[in-house]
Each structure stands twice: as structure tokens, then as C-alpha cells.
ROKE-909948 format. One record per residue (C-alpha): residue number from 1; z, y, x; residue in one letter. Coordinates in nm, 2 decimals. Example, Ala and Ser with C-alpha at 12.3 -4.5 7.8 and 13.67 -1.06 7.14 Angstrom:
! residues 2
{node 1; {0.78; -0.45; 1.23}; "A"}
{node 2; {0.71; -0.11; 1.37}; "S"}
***
This chain:
! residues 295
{node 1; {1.68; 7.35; -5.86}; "X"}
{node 2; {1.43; 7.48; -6.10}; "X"}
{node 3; {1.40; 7.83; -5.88}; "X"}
{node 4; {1.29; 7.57; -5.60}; "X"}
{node 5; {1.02; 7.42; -5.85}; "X"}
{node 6; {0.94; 7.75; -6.01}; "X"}
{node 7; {1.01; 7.60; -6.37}; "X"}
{node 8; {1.25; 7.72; -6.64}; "X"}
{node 9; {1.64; 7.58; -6.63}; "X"}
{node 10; {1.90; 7.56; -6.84}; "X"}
{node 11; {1.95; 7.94; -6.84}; "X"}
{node 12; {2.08; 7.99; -7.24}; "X"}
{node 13; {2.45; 7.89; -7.18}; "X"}
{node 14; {2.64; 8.19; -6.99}; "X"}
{node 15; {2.49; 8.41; -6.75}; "X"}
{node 16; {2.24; 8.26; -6.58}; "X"}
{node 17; {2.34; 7.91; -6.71}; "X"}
{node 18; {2.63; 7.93; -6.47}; "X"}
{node 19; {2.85; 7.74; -6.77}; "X"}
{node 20; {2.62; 7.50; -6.83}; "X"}
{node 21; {2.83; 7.24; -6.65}; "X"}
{node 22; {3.08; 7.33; -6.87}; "X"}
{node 23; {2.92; 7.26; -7.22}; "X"}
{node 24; {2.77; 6.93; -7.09}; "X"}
{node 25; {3.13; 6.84; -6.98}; "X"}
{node 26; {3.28; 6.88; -7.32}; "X"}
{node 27; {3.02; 6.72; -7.50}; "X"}
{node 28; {3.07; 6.43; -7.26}; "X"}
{node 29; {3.45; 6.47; -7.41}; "X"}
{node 30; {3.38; 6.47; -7.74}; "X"}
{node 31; {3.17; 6.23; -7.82}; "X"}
{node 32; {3.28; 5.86; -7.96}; "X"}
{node 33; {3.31; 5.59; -7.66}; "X"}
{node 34; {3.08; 5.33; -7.82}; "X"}
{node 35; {3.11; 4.99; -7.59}; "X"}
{node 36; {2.88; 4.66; -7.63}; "X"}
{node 37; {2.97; 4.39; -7.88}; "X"}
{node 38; {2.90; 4.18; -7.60}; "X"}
{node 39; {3.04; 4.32; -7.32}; "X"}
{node 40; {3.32; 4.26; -7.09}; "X"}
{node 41; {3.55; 4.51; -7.25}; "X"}
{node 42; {3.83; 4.54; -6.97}; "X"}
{node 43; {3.56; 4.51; -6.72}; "X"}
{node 44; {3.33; 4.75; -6.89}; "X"}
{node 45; {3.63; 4.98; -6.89}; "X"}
{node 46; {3.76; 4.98; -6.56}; "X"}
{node 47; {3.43; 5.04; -6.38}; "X"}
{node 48; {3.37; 5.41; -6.41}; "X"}
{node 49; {3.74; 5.48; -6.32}; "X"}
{node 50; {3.75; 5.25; -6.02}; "X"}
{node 51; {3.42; 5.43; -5.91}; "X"}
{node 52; {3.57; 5.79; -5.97}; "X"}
{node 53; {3.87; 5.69; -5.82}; "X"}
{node 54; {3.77; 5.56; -5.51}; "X"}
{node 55; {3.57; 5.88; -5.45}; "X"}
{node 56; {3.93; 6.08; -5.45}; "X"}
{node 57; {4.12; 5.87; -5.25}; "X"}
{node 58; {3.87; 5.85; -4.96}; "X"}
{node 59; {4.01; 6.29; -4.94}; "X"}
{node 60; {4.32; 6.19; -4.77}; "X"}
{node 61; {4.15; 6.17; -4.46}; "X"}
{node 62; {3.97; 6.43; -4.47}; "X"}
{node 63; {4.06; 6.74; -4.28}; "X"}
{node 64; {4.04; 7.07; -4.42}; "X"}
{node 65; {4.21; 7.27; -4.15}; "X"}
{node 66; {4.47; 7.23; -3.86}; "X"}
{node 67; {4.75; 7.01; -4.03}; "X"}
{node 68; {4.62; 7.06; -4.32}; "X"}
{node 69; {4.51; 6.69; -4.43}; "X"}
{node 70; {4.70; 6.51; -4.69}; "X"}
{node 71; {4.71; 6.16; -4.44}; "X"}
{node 72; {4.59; 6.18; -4.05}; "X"}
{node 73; {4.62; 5.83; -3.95}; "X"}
{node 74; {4.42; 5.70; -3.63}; "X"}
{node 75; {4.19; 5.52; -3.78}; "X"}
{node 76; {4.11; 5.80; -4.05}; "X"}
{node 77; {3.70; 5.78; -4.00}; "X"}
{node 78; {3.76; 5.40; -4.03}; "X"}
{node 79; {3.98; 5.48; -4.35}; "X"}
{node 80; {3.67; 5.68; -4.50}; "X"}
{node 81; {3.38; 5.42; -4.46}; "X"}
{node 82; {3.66; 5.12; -4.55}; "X"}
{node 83; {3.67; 5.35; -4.86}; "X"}
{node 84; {3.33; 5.43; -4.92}; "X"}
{node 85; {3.20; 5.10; -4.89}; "X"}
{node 86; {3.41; 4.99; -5.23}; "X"}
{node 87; {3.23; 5.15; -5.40}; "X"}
{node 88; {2.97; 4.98; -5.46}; "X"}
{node 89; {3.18; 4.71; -5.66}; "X"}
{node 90; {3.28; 4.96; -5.95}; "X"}
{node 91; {2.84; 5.00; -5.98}; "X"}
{node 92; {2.83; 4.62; -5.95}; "X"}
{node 93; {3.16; 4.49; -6.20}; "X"}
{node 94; {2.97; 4.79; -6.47}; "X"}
{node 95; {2.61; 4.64; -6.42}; "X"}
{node 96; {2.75; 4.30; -6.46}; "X"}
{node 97; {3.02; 4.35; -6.77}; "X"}
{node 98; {2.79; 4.56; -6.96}; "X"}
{node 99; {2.60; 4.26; -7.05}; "X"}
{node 100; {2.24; 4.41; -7.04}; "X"}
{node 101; {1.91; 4.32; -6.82}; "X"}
{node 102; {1.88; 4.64; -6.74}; "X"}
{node 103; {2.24; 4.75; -6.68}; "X"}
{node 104; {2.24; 4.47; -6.41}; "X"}
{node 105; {1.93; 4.48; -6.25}; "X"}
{node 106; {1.99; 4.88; -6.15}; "X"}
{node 107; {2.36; 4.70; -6.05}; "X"}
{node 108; {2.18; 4.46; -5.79}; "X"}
{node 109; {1.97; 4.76; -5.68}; "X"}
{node 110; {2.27; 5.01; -5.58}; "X"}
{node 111; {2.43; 4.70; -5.44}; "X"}
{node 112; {2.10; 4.62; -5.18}; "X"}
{node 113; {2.08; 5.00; -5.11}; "X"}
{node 114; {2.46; 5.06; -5.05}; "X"}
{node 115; {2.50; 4.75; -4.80}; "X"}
{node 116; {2.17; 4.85; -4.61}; "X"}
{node 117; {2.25; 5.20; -4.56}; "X"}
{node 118; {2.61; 5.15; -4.47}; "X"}
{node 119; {2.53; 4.94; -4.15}; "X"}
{node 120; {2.34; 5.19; -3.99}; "X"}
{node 121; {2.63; 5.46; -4.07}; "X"}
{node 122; {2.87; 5.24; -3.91}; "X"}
{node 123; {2.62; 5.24; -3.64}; "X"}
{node 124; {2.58; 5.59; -3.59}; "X"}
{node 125; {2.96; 5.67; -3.63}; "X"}
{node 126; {3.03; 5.43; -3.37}; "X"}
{node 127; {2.76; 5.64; -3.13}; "X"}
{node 128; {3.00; 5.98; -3.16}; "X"}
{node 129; {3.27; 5.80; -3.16}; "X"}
{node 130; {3.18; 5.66; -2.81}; "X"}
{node 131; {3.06; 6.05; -2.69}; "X"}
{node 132; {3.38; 6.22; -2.88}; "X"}
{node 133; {3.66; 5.96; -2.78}; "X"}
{node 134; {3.94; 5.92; -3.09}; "X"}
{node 135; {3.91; 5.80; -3.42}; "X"}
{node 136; {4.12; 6.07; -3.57}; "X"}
{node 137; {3.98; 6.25; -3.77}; "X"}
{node 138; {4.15; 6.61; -3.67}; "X"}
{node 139; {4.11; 6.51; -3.31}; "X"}
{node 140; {3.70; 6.43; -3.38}; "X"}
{node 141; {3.75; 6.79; -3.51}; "X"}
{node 142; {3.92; 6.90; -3.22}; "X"}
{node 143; {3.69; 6.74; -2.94}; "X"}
{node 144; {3.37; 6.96; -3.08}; "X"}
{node 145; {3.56; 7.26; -2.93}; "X"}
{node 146; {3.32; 7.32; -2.63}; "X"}
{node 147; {2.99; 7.22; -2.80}; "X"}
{node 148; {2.96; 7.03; -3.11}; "X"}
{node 149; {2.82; 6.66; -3.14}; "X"}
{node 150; {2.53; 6.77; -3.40}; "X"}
{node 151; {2.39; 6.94; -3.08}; "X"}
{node 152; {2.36; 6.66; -2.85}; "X"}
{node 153; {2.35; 6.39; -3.10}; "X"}
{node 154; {2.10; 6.63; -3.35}; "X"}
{node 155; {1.86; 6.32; -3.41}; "X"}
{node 156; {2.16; 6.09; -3.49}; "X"}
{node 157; {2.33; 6.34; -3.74}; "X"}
{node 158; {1.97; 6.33; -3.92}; "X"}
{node 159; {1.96; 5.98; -3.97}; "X"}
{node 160; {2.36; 5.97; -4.08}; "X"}
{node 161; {2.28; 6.22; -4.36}; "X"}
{node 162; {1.97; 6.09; -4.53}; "X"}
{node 163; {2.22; 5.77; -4.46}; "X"}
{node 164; {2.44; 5.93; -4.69}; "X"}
{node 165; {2.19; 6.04; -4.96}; "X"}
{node 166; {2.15; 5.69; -4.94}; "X"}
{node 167; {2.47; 5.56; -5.01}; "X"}
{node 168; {2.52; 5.80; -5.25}; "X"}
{node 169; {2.22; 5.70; -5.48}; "X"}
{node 170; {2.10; 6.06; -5.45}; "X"}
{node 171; {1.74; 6.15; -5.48}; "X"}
{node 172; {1.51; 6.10; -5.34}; "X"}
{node 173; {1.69; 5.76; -5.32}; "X"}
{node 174; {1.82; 5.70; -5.67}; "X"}
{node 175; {1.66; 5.41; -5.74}; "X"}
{node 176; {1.94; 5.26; -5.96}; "X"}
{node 177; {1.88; 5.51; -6.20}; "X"}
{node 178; {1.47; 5.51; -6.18}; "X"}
{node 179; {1.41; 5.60; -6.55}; "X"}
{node 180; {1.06; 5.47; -6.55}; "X"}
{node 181; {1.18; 5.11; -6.43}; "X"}
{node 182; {1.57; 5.03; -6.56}; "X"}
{node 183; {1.60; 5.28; -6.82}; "X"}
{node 184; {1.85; 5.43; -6.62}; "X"}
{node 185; {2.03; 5.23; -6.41}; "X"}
{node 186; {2.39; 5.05; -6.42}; "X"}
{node 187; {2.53; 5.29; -6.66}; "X"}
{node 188; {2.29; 5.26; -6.94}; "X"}
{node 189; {2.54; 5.12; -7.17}; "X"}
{node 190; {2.79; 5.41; -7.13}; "X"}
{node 191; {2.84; 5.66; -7.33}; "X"}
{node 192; {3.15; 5.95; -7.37}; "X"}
{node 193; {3.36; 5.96; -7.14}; "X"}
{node 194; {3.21; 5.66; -6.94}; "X"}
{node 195; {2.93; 5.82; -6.85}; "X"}
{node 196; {3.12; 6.10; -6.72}; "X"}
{node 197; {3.27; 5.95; -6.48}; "X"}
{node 198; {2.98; 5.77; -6.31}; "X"}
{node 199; {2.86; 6.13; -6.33}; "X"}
{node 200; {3.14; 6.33; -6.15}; "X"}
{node 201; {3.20; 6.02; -5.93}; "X"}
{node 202; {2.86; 6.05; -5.81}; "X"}
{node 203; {2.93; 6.43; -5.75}; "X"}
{node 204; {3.27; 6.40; -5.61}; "X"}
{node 205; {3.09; 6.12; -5.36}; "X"}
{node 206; {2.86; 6.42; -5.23}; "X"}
{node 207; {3.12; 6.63; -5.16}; "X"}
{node 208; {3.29; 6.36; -5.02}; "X"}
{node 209; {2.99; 6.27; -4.76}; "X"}
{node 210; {2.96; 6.61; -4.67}; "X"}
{node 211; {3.32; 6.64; -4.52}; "X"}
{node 212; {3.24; 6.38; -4.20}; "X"}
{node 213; {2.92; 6.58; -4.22}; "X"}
{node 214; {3.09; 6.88; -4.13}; "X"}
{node 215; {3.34; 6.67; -3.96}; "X"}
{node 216; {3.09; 6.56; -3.68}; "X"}
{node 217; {2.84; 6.77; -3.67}; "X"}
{node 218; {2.92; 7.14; -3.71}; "X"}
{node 219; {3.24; 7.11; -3.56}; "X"}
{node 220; {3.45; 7.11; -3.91}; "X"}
{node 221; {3.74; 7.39; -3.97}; "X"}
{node 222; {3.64; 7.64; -3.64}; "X"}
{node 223; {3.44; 7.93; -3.68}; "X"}
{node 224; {3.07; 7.93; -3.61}; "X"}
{node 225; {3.07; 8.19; -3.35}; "X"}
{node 226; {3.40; 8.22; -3.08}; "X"}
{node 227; {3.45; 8.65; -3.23}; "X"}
{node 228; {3.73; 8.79; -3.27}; "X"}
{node 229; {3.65; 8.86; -3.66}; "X"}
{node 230; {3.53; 8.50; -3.75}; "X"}
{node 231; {3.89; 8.41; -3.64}; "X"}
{node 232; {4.06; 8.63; -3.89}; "X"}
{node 233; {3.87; 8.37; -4.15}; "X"}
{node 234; {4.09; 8.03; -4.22}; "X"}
{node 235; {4.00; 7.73; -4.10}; "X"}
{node 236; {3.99; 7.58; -4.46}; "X"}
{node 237; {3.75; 7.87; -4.57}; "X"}
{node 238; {3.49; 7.79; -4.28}; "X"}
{node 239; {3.51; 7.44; -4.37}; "X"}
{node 240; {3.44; 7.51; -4.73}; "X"}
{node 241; {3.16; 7.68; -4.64}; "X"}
{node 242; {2.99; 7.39; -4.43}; "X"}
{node 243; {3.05; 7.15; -4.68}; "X"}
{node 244; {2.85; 7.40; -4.91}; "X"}
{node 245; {2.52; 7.42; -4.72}; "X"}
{node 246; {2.56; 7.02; -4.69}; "X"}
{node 247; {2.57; 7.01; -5.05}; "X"}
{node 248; {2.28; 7.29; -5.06}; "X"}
{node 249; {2.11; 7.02; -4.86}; "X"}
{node 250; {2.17; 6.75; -5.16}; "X"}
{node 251; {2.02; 6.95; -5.41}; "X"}
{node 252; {1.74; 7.09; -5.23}; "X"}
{node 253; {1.62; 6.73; -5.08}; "X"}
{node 254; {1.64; 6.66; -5.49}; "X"}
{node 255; {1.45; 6.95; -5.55}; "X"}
{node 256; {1.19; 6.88; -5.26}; "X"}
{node 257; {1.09; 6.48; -5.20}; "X"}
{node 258; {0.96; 6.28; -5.49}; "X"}
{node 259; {1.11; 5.92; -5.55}; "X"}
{node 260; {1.05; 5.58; -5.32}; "X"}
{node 261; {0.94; 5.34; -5.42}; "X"}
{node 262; {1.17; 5.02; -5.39}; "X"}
{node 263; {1.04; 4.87; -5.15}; "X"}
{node 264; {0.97; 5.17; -4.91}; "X"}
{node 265; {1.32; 5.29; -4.96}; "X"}
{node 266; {1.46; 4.92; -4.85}; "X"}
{node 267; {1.18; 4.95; -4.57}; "X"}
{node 268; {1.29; 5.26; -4.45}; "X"}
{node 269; {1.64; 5.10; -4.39}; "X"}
{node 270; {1.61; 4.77; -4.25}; "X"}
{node 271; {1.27; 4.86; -4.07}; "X"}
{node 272; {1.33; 5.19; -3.92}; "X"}
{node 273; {1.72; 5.31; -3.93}; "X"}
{node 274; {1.90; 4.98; -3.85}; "X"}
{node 275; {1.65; 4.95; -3.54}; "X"}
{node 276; {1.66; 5.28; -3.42}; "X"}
{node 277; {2.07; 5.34; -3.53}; "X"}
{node 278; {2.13; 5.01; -3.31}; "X"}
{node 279; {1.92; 5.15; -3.01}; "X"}
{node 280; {2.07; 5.44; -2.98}; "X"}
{node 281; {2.40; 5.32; -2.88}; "X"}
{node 282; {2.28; 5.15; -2.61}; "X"}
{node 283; {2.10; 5.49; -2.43}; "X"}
{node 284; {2.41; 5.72; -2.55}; "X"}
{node 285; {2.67; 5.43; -2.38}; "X"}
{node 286; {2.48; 5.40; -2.07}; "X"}
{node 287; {2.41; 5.78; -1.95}; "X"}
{node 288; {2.83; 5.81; -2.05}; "X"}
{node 289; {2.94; 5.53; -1.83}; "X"}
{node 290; {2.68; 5.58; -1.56}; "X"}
{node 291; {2.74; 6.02; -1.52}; "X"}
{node 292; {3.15; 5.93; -1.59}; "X"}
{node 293; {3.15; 6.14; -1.88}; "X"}
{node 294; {3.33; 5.89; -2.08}; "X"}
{node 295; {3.63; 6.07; -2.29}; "X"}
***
């Protein structure tokens, strides 16, 4: 991120700063867990590890290969969003128990941003699902094998990942954590360990999002080109890679865009995805059932 803004990084620990990552990780560690005379103490505990948690268990569903998926029920997309949209009550439980103005206010913040963005992700999922048919997750996989929804459906796939910035309070929408307004966000009164885990959950969320990313749009586990050579590659390999340049994607938009504001980031959901999310189910339903091309 600092070669995009051509400024210096945090180059001193390991080569290149490569174990960086590390040294922050095991200061997190070591440092004493210090918690609010006034807060919620069970509450204020059990925030961070409901929000870490919730990103792991939403994996199940998520396939990595043929077969290889830890649960591949029929509703497994369903399972994900379900999943995903929980959430946002570990942000909201450690705004509220921490006790503090400002803890709270970058609570109600994530909760108004979460709940706006989600309805037009449900909305788009619920335009492939009409042009791909199950709601399997291996068989969405599976359907792409003649010409993958992002192709068709590019415009839709656009909105669903700046949906998913969104929802995952990533800039250029990470208004809970503004530093200039709230200090920084729900998570102000954590330290240690606490703070560690809002921190890898918000990570582990990314990599989350970008598996129905690669899921719907670039055809998940299959090669990019139908040769001979690609094929010798696994299926898990090629899905690692997509989920790579998704994440490339996170940290370059970071890199790129500037803040909103709050009220242009609210605007940008209500006003422009919810309305155009919502119309494009109706065009994408009507050309399937009028040409037969239902699946």
C-alpha cells in the first residue's frame, strides 16, 4: 500500500517488512487486557470473539475445490449471508458494553452501514441465482462451466463487491473507525488481545467475502483458460489465486479512494444501489422467462 502512494512503509522488520504482521501480532499478545471500570465486563468480553467467530464459521460453505468443502448444504449461499449478517451484533453488543460515547456511536454507525448494504447483496445474489439456477454452492460453481456469470452479469458483480467493502467496514467505507470523528470506532476501549480480534476478524471477513466473489464471478475452483496445462493445477490452487486478486482489490481500493463522508456513503446505498440492485432483477427475470433460458 505505500508503493501505490509512493510513501515509505513499514520496511525495518524482516525483509521488506514482510514480518511486520508478525511483530504487531505479538505485541497485540503481550500486552495487559485493560477493560473499563464501567463496562459490561461479560459483554465487553464476548464481543471480539463472537465477531472473529462468526467470520470462521461462515467457511463451511465455502468451496475450495470439487468435494472439497467442509459442509455443502442446499442452501449454502443462504448459509453465508444468514452468517454474515450476525455480524454486525458482535460490533453492536462491544459499542454498547464498552460504556463510552464514542465506542457507541461508531456501534450505531457499522450497524446503519451493515443493514443497508446487505439488502442490496441479497438483491443481487438473488439476480444470479435466478440466471445460474441452485443455491448450492458447488453447483453455482459448477453452472459457470460454459461462461461465467461475472461476464453477463459484469455490472451486477461490481455493485456486489463495493457491496462487500461495505459490509465489511473496509475503506473507503470505514466510517466506524473514522479517526477524525469517533476516535476510532466501536473498538476504542479495547486493548490486547481484544483489539486483535476485531482486527483479524475484520481480515478474516475479507477473505471471507472474496470466496462468493470468486464463487460467482470468475467461475471459483476451474482454470482460467480450458489448456491442457492449466488443468494439471488443483482446483484449490486456482481458487486460492482468485481469492488473492479479490483481496489485491481490498487493499488497492484502500490505497486508491479517500473516505465518504457519512452521509454520501448512506446515500450511495439507499439512493443508488438499493434502486438499481432491485431493478435489475426485473430485466434479468424477464429476457430468462421470455427467450426460455430459465435453468
Amino acid at each position: 500500500m505505500a508503493f501505490v502512494q509512493r510513501r515509505k512503509g513499514p520496511d525495518v522488520v524482516g525483509s521488506f517488512g514482510l514480518l511486520q504482521p508478525i511483530a504487531d501480532g505479538l505485541k497485540l499478545i503481550l500486552k495487559e487486557p485493560i477493560s473499563p471500570s464501567s463496562a459490561n465486563l461479560s459483554l465487553f468480553r464476548i464481543a471480539p470473539v463472537a465477531t472473529f467467530m462468526l467470520s470462521l464459521v461462515a467457511r463451511a460453505v465455502v468451496p475450495f475445490d470439487y468435494g472439497m468443502v467442509l459442509s455443502d448444504p442446499n442452501i449454502g449461499l443462504l448459509y453465508l449471508f444468514a452468517i454474515s449478517s450476525l455480524g454486525v451484533y458482535g460490533i453492536i453488543i462491544a459499542g454498547r458494553s464498552s460504556n463510552s460515547k464514542y465506542a457507541f456511536l461508531g456501534a450505531l454507525r457499522s450497524a446503519a452501514q451493515m443493514v443497508s448494504y446487505e439488502v442490496s447483496i441479497g438483491l443481487i445474489l438473488i439476480t444470479v441465482l435466478i440466471c445460474v439456477g441452485p443455491r448450492n454452492s458447488s453447483e453455482i460453481v459448477m453452472a459457470q462451466k460454459q461462461i461465467w456469470s461475472g461476464i453477463p452479469l459484469f455490472p451486477v458483480l461490481v455493485m456486489f463487491f463495493i457491496s462487500c467493502l461495505a459490509e465489511t467496514n473496509r475503506a473507503p467505507f470505514d466510517l466506524p473507525e473514522a479517526e477524525a470523528e469517533s476516535v476510532a470506532g466501536y473498538n476504542v476501549e479495547y486493548s490486547s488481545m481484544g483489539s486483535a480480534l476485531f482486527f483479524l476478524g475484520e481480515y478474516a471477513n475479507m477473505i471471507l467475502m472474496s470466496g462468493p466473489c470468486t464463487s460467482l464471478s470468475p467461475g471459483g475452483w476451474p482454470p482460467i483458460l480450458d489448456l491442457p496445462i492449466f488443468k494439471k493445477i488443483p482446483g484449490s490452487i486456482w481458487f486460492s489465486i482468485k481469492v488473492i486478486l479479490f483481496l489485491f482489490l481490498y487493499i488497492w481500493v484502500r490505497a486508491a479512494f479517500p473516505r465518504y463522508r457519512y452521509d454520501q456513503l448512506m446515500g450511495l446505498g439507499r439512493k443508488v444501489f438499493l434502486p438499481l440492485s432491485l431493478a435489475r432483477v426485473v430485466p434479468v427475470s424477464g429476457v430468462l422467462v421470455t427467450f426460455q433460458w430459465l435453468p
